[in-house]
MIBAVEX-991182 format. One line per field, with one value per residue (C-alpha): z, y, x; residue in three letters; residue number from 1. Coordinates in Angstrom, 1 decimal, m for minus. Layout:
residues N
z	Z; ...
y	Y; ...
x	X; ...
rest	ALA; ...
nr	NUM; ...
//
This chain:
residues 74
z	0.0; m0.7; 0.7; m1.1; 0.0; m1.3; m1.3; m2.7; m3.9; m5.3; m7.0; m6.3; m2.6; m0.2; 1.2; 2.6; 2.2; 3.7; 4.5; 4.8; 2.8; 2.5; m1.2; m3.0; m6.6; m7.9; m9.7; m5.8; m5.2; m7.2; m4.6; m2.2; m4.8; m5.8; m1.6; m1.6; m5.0; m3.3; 0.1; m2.1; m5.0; m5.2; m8.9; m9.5; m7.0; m7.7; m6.3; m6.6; m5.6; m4.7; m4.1; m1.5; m3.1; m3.5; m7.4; m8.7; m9.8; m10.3; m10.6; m11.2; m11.3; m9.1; m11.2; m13.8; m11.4; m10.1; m13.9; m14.6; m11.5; m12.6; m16.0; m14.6; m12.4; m14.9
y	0.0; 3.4; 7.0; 9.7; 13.5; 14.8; 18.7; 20.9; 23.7; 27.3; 29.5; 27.8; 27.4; 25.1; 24.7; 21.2; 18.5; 14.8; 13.6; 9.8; 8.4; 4.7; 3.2; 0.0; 2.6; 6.0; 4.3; 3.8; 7.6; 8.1; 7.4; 10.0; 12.6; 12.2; 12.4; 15.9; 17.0; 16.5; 18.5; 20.8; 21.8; 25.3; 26.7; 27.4; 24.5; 21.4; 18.2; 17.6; 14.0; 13.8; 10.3; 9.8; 11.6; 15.0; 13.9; 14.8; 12.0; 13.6; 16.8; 17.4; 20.2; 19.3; 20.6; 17.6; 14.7; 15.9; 16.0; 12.8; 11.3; 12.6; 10.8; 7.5; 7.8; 8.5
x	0.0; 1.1; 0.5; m1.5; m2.1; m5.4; m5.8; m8.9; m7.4; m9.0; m7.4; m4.1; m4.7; m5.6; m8.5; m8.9; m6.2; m6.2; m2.9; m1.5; m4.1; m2.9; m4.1; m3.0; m2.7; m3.9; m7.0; m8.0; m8.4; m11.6; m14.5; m12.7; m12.2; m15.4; m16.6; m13.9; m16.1; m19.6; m18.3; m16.5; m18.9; m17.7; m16.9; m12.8; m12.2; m9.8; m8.8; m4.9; m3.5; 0.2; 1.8; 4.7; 7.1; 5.2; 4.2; 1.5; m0.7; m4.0; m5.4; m9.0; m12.1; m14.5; m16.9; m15.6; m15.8; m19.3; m20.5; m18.8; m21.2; m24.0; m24.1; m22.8; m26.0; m27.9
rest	UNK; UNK; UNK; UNK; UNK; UNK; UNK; UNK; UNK; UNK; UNK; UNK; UNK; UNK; UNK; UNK; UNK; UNK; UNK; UNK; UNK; UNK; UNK; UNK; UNK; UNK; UNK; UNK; UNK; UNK; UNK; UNK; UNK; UNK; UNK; UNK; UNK; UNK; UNK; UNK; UNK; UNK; UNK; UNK; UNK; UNK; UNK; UNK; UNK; UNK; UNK; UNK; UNK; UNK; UNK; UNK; UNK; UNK; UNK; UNK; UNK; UNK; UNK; UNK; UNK; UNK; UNK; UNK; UNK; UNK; UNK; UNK; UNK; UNK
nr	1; 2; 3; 4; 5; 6; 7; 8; 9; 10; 11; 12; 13; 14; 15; 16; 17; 18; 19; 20; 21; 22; 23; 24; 25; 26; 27; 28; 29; 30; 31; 32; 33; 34; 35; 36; 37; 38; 39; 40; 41; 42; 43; 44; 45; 46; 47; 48; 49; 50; 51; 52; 53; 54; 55; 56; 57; 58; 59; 60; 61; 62; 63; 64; 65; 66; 67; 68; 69; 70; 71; 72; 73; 74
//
């Protein structure tokens, strides 16, 4: 298992972050960023994942998770 950070950031800053997050890969951190997008839905806010080593692995718009939800609810 590895370690993840996950920060909401707007405008460049942060927001909210999660430390220590221990996942078996990146592919794991989708059903938290998508719990960060719901508690988060603010326009101009993202969702940046950093592994470890302070690399980023993903960086998303909450706005684009939220929407991407929605139609796999639909």
């Amino acid at each position: 298992m590895h370690l993840y950070d996950f920060e909401v950031l707007m405008d460049g800053a942060v927001v909210a972050a999660e430390r220590a997050v221990r996942l078996f890969d990146p592919r794991a951190a989708w059903p938290e960023i998508a719990r960060l997008a719901k508690r988060h839905d603010q326009p101009r806010c993202k969702i940046r994942v950093k592994d470890e080593s302070g690399r980023i692995v993903i960086l998303t718009g909450v706005v684009s998770v939220l929407r991407h939800a929605r139609t796999l609810a639909a």
